[in-house]
C-alpha positions as CSV (number, residue, x, y, z in Angstrom):
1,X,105.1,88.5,64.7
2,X,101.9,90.2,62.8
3,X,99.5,92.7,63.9
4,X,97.0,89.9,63.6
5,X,99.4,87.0,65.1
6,X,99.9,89.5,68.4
7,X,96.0,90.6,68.8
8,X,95.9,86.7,68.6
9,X,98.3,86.2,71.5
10,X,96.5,88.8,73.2
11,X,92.8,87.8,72.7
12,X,94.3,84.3,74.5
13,X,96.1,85.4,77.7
14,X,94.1,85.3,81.3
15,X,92.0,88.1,82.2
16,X,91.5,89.6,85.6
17,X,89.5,92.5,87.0
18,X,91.1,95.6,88.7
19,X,89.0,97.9,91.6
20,X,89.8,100.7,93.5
21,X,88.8,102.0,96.7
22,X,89.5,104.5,99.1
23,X,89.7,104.7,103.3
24,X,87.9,107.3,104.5
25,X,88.2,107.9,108.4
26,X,87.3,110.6,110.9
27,X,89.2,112.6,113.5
28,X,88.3,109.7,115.9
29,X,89.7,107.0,113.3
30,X,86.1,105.8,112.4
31,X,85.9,104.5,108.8
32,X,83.5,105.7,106.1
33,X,81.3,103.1,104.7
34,X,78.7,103.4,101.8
35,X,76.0,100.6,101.7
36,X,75.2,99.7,97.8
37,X,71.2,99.2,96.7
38,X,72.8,96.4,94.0
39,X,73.8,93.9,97.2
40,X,73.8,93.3,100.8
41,X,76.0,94.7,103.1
42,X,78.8,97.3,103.2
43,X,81.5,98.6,101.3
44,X,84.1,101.4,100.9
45,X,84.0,104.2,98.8
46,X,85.4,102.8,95.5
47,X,84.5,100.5,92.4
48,X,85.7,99.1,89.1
49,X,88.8,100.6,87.0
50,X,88.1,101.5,83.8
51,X,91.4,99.9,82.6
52,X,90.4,99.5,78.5
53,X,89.8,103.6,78.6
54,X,93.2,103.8,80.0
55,X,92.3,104.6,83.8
56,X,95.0,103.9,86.8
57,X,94.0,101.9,89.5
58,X,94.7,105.9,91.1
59,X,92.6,107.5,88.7
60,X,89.8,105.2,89.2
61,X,90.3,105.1,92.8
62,X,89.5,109.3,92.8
63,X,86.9,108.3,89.9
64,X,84.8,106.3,91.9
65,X,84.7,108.2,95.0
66,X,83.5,111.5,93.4
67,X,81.0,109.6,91.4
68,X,79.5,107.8,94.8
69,X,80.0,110.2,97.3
70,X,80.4,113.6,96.0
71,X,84.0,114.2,97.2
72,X,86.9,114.9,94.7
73,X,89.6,113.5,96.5
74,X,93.4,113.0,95.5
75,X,94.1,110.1,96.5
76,X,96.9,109.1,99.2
77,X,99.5,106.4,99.6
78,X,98.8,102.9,98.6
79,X,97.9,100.7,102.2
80,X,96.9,97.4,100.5
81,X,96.9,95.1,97.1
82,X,94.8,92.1,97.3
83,X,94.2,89.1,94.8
84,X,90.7,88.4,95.2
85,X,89.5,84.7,93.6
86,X,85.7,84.1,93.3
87,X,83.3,81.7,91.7
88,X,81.4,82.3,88.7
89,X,84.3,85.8,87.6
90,X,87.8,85.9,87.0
91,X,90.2,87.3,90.1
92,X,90.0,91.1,91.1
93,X,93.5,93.1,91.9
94,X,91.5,95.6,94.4
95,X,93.9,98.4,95.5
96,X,92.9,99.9,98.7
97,X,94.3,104.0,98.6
98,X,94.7,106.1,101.9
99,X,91.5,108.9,101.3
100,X,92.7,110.6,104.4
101,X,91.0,112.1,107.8
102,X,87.8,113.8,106.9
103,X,86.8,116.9,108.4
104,X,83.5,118.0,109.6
105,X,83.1,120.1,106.5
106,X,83.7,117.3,104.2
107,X,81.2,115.2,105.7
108,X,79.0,117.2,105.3
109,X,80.0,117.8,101.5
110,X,79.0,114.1,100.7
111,X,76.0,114.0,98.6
112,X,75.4,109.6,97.6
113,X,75.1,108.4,94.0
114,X,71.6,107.5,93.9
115,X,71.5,105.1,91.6
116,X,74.2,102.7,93.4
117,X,74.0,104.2,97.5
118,X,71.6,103.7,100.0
119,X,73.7,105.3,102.5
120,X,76.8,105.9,104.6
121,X,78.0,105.6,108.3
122,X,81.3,106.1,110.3
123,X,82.4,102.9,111.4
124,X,84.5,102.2,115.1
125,X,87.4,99.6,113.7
126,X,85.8,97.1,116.3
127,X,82.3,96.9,114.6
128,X,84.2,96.3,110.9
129,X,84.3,92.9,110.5
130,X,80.4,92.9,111.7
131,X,79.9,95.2,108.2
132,X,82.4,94.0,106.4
133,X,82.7,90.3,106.1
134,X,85.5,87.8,104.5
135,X,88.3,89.6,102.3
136,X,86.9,93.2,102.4
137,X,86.7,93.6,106.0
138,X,90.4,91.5,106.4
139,X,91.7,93.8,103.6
140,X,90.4,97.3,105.3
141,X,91.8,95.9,108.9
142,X,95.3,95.3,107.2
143,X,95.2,99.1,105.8
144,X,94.1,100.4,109.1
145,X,97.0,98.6,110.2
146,X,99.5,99.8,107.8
147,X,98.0,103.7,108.4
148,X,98.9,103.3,112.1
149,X,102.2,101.8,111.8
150,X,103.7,103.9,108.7
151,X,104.3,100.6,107.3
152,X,104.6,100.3,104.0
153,X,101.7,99.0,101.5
154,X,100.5,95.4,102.4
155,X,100.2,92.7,100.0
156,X,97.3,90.3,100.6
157,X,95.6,87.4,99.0
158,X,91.2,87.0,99.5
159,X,92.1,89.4,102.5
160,X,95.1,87.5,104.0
161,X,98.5,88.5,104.2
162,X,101.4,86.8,102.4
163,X,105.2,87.7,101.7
C-alpha cells in the first residue's frame, strides 16, 4: 500500500468526537458544576480533546479544566466511558476522570473562563438530574457510583450502562 493509497483509506474510515471532563466534589460529596454562556443548562468541568495535536483524552481532561476554571488539576482514575449518538454530529467517546474532593482553598482558587462560563455551583447528588438532564446527568450518577463503591471504571452508552 502507498502513502497516497493509506491517506486514502484513512480520509474514508468513520469519524467520532472525543471529550473529557472531570468530577469535582466537596467534603460533603456535592458536585462542581459550571453553567456554559454557548447553551442552556449545566455541565462539568471539561470539553473537547484536541486529538489531531496529539492530546490524551487525560491531557485534555486537565486541559480543559485549567482553561475553564482556573485549577491545574492531575487528573484521577477513570469512573466512566460513554458513547454518546446525536443528530445533526457524529458520536462523542466522553471520558468522565475522578478530579477529586476540593478543599476550601481550592474553591476559592477558581477563577471562570469568561468567554465560555457564566458560573459555577456545588451540587447535592439528589438535585443532579434537575441540572443535568439525559446522558450527562445518567453518566455523572454512574461515576458517583463507581467513586463510592471502588468499582472499577463504568462503561456506558447515551448515559446507560451496558456490559
Amino acid at each position: 500500500m502507498t502513502t497516497a493509497d493509506y491517506a486514502t483509506y484513512i480520509a474514508g474510515l468513520p469519524r467520532i468526537l472525543a471529550g473529557a471532563a472531570a468530577l469535582f466534589r466537596d467534603a460533603e460529596g456535592r458536585v462542581l458544576l459550571v453553567e456554559p454562556n454557548y447553551r442552556e443548562g449545566w455541565a462539568l468541568p471539561g470539553g473537547t480533546v484536541e486529538s489531531d495535536d496529539g492530546e490524551t483524552p487525560r491531557q485534555g481532561a486537565r486541559r480543559e479544566t485549567a482553561e475553564e476554571i482556573g485549577l491545574d488539576v492531575e487528573p484521577g482514575r477513570l469512573l466512566a466511558v460513554d458513547w454518546v449518538q446525536g443528530p445533526g454530529r457524529p458520536p462523542i467517546v466522553a471520558y468522565l476522570y475522578d478530579g477529586g474532593v476540593l478543599g476550601e482553598d481550592d474553591f476559592k482558587a477558581i477563577r471562570l473562563q469568561e468567554e465560555e462560563l457564566l458560573s459555577w455551583r456545588l451540587v447535592p447528588r439528589a438535585e443532579l438530574p434537575a441540572h443535568l438532564p439525559g446522558a450527562l446527568g445518567r453518566r455523572v450518577l454512574a461515576a458517583l457510583d463507581v467513586v463510592e463503591s471502588g468499582a472499577g471504571a463504568v462503561e456506558l452508552e447515551n448515559g446507560d450502562r451496558v456490559g
